[in-house]
CHARMM-style PDB file with segment names, atoms N, HN, CA, C and O in Angstrom:
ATOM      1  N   UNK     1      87.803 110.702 101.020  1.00  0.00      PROA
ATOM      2  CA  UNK     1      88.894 111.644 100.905  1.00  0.00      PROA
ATOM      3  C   UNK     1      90.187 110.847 100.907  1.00  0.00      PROA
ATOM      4  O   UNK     1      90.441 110.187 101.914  1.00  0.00      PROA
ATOM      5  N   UNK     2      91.075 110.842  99.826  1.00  0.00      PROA
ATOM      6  HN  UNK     2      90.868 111.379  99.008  1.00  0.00      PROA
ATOM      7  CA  UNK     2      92.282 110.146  99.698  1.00  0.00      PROA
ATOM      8  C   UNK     2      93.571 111.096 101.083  1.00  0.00      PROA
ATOM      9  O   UNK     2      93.304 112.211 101.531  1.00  0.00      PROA
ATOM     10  N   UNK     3      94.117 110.755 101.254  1.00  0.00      PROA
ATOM     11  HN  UNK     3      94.333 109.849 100.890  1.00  0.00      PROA
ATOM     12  CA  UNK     3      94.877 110.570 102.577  1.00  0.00      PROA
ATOM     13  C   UNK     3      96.752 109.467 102.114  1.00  0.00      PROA
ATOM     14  O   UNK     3      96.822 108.451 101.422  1.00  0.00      PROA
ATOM     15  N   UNK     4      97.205 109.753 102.384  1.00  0.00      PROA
ATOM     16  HN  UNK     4      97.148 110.578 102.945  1.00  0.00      PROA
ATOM     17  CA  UNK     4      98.445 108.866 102.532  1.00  0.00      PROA
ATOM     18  C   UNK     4      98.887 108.496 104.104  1.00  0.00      PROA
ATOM     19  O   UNK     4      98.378 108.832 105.173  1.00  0.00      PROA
ATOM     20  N   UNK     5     100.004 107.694 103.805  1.00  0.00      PROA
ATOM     21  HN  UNK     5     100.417 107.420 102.937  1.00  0.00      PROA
ATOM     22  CA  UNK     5     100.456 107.429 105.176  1.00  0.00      PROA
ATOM     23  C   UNK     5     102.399 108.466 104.837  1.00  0.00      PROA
ATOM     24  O   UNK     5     103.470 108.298 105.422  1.00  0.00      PROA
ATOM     25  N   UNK     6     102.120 109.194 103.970  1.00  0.00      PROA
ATOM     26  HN  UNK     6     101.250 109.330 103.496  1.00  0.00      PROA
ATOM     27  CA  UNK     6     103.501 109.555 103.555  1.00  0.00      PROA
ATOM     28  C   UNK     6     104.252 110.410 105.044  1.00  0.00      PROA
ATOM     29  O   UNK     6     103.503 111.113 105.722  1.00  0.00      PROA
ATOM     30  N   UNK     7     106.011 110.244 105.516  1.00  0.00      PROA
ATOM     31  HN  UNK     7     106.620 109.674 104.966  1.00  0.00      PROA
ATOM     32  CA  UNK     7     106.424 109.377 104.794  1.00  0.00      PROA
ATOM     33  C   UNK     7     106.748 107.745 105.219  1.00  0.00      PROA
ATOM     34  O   UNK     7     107.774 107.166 104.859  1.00  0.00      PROA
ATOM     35  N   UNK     8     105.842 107.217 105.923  1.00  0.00      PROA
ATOM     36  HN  UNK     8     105.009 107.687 106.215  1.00  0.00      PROA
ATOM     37  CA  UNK     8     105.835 106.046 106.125  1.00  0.00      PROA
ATOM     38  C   UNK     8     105.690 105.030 105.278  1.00  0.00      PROA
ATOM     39  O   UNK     8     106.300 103.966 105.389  1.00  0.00      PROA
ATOM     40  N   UNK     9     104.464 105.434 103.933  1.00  0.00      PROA
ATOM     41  HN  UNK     9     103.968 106.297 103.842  1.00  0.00      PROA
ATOM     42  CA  UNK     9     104.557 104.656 102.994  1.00  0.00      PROA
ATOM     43  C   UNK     9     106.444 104.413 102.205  1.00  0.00      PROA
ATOM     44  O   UNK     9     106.990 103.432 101.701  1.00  0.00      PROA
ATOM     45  N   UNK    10     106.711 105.225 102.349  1.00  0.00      PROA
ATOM     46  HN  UNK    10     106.268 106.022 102.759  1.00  0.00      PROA
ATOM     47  CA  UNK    10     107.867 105.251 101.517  1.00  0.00      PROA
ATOM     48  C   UNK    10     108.702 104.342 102.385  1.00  0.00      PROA
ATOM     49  O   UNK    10     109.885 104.628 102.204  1.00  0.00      PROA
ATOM     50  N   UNK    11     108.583 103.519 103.115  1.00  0.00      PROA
ATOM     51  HN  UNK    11     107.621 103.287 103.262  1.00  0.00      PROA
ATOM     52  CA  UNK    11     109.592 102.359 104.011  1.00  0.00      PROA
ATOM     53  C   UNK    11     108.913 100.879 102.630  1.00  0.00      PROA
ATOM     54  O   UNK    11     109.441  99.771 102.537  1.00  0.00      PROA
ATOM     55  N   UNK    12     107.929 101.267 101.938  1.00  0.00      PROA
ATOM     56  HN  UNK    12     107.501 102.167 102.014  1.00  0.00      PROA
ATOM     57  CA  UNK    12     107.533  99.541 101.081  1.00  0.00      PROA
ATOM     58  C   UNK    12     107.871 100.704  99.842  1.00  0.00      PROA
ATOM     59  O   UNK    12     109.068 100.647  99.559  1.00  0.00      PROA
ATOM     60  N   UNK    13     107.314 101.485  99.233  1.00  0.00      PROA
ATOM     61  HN  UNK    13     106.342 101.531  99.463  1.00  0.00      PROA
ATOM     62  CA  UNK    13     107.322 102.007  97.860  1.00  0.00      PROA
ATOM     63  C   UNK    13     107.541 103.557  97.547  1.00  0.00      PROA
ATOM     64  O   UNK    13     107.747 104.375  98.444  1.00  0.00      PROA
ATOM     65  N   UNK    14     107.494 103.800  96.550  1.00  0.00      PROA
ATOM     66  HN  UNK    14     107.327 103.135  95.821  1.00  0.00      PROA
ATOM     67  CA  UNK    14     108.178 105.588  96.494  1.00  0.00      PROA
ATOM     68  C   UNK    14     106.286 106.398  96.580  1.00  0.00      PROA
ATOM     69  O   UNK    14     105.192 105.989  96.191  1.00  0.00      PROA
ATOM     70  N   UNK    15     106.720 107.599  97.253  1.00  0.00      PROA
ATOM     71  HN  UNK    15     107.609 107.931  97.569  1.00  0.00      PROA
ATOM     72  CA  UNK    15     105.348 108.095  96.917  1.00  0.00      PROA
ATOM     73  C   UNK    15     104.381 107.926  95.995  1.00  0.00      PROA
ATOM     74  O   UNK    15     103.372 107.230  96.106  1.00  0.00      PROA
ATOM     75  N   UNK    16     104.837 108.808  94.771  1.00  0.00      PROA
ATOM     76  HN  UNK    16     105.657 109.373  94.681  1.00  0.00      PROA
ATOM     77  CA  UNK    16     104.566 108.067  93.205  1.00  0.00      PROA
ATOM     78  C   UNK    16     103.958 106.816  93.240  1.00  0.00      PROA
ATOM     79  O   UNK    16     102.799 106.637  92.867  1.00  0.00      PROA
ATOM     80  N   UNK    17     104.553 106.101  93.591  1.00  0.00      PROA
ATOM     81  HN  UNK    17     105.495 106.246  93.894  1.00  0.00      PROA
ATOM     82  CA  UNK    17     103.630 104.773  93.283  1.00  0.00      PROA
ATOM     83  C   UNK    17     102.534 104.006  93.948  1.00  0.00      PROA
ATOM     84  O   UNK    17     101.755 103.173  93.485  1.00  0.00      PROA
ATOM     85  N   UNK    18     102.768 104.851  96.017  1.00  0.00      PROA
ATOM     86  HN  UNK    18     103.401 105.527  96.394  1.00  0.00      PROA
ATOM     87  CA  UNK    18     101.414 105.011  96.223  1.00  0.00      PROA
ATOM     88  C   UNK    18     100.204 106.054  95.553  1.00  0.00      PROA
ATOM     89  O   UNK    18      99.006 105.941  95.812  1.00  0.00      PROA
ATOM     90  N   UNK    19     100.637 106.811  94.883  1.00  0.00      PROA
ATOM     91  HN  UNK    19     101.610 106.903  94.673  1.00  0.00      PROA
ATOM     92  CA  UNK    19      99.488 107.665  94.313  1.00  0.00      PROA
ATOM     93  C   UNK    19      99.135 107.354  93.685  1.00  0.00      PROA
ATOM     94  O   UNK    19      97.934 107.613  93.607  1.00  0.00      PROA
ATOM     95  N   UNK    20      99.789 106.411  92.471  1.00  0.00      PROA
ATOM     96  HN  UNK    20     100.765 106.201  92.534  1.00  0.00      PROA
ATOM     97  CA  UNK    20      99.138 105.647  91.349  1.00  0.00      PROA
ATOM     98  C   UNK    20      98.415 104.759  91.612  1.00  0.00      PROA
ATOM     99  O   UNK    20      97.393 104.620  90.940  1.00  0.00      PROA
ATOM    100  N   UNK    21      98.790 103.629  92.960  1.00  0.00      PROA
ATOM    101  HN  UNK    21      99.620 103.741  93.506  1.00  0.00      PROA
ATOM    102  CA  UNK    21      97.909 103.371  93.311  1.00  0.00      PROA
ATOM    103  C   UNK    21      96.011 103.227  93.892  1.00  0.00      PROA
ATOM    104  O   UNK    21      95.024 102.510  94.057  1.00  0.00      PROA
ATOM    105  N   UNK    22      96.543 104.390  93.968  1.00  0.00      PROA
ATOM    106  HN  UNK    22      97.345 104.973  93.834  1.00  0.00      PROA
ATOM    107  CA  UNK    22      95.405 104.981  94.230  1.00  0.00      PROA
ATOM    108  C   UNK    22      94.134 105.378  93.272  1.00  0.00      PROA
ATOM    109  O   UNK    22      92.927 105.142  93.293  1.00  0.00      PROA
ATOM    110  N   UNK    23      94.979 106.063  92.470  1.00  0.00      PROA
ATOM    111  HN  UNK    23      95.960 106.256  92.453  1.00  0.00      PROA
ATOM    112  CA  UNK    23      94.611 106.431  91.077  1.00  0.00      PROA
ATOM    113  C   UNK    23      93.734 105.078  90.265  1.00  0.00      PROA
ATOM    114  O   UNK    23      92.718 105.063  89.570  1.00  0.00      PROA
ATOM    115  N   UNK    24      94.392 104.327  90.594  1.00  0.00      PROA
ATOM    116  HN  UNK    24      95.217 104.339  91.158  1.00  0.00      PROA
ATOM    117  CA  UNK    24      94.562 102.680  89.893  1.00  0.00      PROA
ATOM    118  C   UNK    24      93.117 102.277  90.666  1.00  0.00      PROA
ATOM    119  O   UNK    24      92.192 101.931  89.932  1.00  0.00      PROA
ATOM    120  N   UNK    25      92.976 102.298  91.582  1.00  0.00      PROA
ATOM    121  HN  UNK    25      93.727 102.580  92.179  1.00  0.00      PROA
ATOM    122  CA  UNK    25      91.549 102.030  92.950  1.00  0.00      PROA
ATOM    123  C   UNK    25      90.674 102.185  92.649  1.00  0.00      PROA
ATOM    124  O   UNK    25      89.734 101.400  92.781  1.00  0.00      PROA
ATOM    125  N   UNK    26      90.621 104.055  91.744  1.00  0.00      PROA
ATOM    126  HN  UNK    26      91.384 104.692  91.637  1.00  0.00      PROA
ATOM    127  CA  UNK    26      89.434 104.929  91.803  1.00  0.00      PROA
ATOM    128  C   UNK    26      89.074 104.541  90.118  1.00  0.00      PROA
ATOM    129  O   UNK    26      88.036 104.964  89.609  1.00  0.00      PROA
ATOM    130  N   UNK    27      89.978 103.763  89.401  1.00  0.00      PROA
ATOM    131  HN  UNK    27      90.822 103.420  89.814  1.00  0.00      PROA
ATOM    132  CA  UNK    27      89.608 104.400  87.887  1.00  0.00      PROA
ATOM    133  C   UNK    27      87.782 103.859  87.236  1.00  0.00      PROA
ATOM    134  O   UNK    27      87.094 104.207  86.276  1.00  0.00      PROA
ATOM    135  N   UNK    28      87.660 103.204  87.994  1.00  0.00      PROA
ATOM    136  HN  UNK    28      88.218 102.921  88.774  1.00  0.00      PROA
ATOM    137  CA  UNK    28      86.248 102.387  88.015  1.00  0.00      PROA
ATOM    138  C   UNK    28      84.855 103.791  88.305  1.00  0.00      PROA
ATOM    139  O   UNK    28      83.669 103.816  87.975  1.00  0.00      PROA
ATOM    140  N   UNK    29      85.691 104.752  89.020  1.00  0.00      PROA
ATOM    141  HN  UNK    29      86.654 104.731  89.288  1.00  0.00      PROA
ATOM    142  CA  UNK    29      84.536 105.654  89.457  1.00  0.00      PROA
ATOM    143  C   UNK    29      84.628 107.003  88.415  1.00  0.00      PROA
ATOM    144  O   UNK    29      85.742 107.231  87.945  1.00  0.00      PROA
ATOM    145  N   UNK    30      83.711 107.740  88.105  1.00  0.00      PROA
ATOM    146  HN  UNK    30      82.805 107.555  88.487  1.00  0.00      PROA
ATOM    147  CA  UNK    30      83.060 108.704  87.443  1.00  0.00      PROA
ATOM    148  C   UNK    30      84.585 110.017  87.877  1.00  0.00      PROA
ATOM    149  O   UNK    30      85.260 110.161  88.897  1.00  0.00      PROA
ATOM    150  N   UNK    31      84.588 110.832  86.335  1.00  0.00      PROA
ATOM    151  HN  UNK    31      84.041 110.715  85.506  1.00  0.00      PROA
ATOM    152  CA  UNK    31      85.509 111.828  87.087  1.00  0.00      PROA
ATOM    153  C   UNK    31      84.777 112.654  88.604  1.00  0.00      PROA
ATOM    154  O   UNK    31      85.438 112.877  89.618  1.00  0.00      PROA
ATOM    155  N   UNK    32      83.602 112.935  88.470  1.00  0.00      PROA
ATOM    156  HN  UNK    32      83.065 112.753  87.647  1.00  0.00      PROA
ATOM    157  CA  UNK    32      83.278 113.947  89.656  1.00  0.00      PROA
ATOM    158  C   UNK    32      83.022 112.915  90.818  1.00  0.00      PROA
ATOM    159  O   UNK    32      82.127 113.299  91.571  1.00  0.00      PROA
ATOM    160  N   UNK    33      83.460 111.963  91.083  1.00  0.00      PROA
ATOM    161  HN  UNK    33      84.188 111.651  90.472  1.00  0.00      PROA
ATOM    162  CA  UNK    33      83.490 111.019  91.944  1.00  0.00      PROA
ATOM    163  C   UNK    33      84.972 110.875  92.266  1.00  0.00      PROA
ATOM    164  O   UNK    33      85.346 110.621  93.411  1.00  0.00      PROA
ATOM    165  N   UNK    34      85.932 111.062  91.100  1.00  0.00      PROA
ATOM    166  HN  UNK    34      85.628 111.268  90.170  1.00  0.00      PROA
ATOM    167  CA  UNK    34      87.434 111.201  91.885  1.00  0.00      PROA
ATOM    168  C   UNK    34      88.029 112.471  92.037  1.00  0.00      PROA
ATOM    169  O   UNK    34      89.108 112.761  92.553  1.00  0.00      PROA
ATOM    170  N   UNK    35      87.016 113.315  91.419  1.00  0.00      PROA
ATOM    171  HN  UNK    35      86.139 113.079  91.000  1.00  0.00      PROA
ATOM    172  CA  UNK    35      87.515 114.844  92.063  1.00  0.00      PROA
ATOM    173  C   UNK    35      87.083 114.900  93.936  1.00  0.00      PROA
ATOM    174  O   UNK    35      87.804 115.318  94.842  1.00  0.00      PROA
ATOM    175  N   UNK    36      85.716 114.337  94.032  1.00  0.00      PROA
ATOM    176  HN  UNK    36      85.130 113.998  93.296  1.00  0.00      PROA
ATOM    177  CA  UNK    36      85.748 114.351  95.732  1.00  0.00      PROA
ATOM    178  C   UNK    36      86.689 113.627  95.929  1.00  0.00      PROA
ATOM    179  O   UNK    36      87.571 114.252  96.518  1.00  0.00      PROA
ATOM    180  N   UNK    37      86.976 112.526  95.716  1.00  0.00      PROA
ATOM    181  HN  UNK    37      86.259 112.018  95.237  1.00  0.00      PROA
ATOM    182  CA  UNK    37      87.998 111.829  96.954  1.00  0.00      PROA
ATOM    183  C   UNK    37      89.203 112.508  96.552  1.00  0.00      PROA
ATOM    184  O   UNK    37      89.941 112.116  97.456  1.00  0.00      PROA
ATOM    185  N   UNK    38      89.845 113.171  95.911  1.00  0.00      PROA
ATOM    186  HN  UNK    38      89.245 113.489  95.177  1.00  0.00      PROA
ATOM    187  CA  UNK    38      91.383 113.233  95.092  1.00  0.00      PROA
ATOM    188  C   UNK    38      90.855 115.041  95.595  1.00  0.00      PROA
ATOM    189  O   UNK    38      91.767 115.664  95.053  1.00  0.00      PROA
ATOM    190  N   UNK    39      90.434 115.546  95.914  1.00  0.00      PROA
ATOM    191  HN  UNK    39      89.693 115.039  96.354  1.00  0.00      PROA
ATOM    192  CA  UNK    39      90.086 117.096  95.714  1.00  0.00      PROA
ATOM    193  C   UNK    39      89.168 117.941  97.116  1.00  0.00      PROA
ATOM    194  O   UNK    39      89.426 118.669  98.075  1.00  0.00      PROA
ATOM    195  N   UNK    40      88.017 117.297  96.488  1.00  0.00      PROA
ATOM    196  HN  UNK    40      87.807 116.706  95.709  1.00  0.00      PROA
ATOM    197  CA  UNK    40      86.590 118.092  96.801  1.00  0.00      PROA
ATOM    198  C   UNK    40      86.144 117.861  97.937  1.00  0.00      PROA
ATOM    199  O   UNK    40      85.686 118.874  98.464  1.00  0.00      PROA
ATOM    200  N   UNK    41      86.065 116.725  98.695  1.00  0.00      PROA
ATOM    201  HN  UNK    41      86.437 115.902  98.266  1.00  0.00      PROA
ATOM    202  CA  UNK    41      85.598 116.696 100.267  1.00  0.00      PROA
ATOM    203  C   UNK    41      86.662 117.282 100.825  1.00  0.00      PROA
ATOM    204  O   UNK    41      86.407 118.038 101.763  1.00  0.00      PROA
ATOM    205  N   UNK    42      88.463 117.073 100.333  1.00  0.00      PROA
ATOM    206  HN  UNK    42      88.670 116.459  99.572  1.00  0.00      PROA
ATOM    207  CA  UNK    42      88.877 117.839 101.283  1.00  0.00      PROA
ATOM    208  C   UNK    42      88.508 119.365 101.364  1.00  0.00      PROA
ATOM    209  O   UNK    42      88.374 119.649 102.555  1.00  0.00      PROA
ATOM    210  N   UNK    43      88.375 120.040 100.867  1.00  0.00      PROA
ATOM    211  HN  UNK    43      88.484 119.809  99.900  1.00  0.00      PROA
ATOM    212  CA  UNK    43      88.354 121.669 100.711  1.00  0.00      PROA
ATOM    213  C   UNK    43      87.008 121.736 101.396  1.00  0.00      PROA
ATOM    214  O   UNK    43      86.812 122.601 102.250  1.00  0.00      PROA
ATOM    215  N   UNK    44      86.127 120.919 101.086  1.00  0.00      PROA
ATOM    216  HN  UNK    44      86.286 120.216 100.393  1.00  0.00      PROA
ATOM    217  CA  UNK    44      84.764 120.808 101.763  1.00  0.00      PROA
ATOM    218  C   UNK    44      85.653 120.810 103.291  1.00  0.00      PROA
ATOM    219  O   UNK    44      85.581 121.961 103.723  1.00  0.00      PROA
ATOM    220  N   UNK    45      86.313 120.088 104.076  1.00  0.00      PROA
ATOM    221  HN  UNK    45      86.371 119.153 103.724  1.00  0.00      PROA
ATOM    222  CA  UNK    45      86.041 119.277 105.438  1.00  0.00      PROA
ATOM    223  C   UNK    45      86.987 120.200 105.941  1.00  0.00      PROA
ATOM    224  O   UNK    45      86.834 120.626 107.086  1.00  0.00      PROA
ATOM    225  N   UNK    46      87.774 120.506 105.372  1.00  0.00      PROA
ATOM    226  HN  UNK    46      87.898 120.160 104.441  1.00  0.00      PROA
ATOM    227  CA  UNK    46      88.906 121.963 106.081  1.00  0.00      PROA
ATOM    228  C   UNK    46      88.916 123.040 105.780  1.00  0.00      PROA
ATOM    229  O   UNK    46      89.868 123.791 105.990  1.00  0.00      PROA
ATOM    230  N   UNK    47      87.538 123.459 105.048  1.00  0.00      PROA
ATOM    231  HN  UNK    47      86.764 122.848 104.877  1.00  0.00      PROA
ATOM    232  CA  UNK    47      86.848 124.584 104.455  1.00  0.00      PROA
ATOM    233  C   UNK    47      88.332 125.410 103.895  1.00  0.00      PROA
ATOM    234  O   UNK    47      88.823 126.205 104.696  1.00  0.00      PROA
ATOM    235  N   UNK    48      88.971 125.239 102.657  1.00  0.00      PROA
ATOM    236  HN  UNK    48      88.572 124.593 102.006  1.00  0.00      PROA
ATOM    237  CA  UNK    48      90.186 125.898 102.104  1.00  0.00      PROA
ATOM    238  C   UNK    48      89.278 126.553 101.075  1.00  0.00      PROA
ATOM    239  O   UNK    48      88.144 126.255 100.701  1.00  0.00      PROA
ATOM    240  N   UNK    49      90.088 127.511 100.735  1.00  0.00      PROA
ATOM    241  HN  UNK    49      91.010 127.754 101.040  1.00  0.00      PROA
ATOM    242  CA  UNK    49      89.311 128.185  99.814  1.00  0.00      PROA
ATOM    243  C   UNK    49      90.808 128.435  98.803  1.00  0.00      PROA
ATOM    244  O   UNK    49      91.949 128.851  99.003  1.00  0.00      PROA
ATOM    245  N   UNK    50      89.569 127.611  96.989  1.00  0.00      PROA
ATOM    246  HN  UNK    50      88.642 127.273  96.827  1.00  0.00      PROA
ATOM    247  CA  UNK    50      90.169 127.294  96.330  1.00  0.00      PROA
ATOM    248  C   UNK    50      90.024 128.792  95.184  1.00  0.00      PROA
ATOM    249  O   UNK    50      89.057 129.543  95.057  1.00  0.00      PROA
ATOM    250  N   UNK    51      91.299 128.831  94.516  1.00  0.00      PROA
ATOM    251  HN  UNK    51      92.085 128.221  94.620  1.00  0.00      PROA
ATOM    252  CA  UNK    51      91.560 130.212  94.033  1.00  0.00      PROA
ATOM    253  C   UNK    51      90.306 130.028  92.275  1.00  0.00      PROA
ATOM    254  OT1 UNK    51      90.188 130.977  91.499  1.00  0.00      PROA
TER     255      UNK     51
END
């Protein structure tokens, strides 16, 4: 499950560019592999209910 440190990250870089980062991490993995981490375990783990 992707997570930030926001807004602490933003003392080295702008949000944005930790997210791309991120983005940048995952691009190696399958889309339904970055919908869980970017999406899907969260709604799973804090049971949200998506419209």
């Amino acid at each position: 499950m992707y997570g930030s440190d926001w807004p602490v990250c933003t003392v080295a870089a702008e949000y944005a560019q930790v997210l791309d980062a991120a983005r940048a991490l995952t691009l190696g993995l399958s889309p339904d592999e970055r919908d869980d981490i970017f999406a899907r375990t969260a709604v799973s783990a804090y049971r949200l209910r998506v419209p």
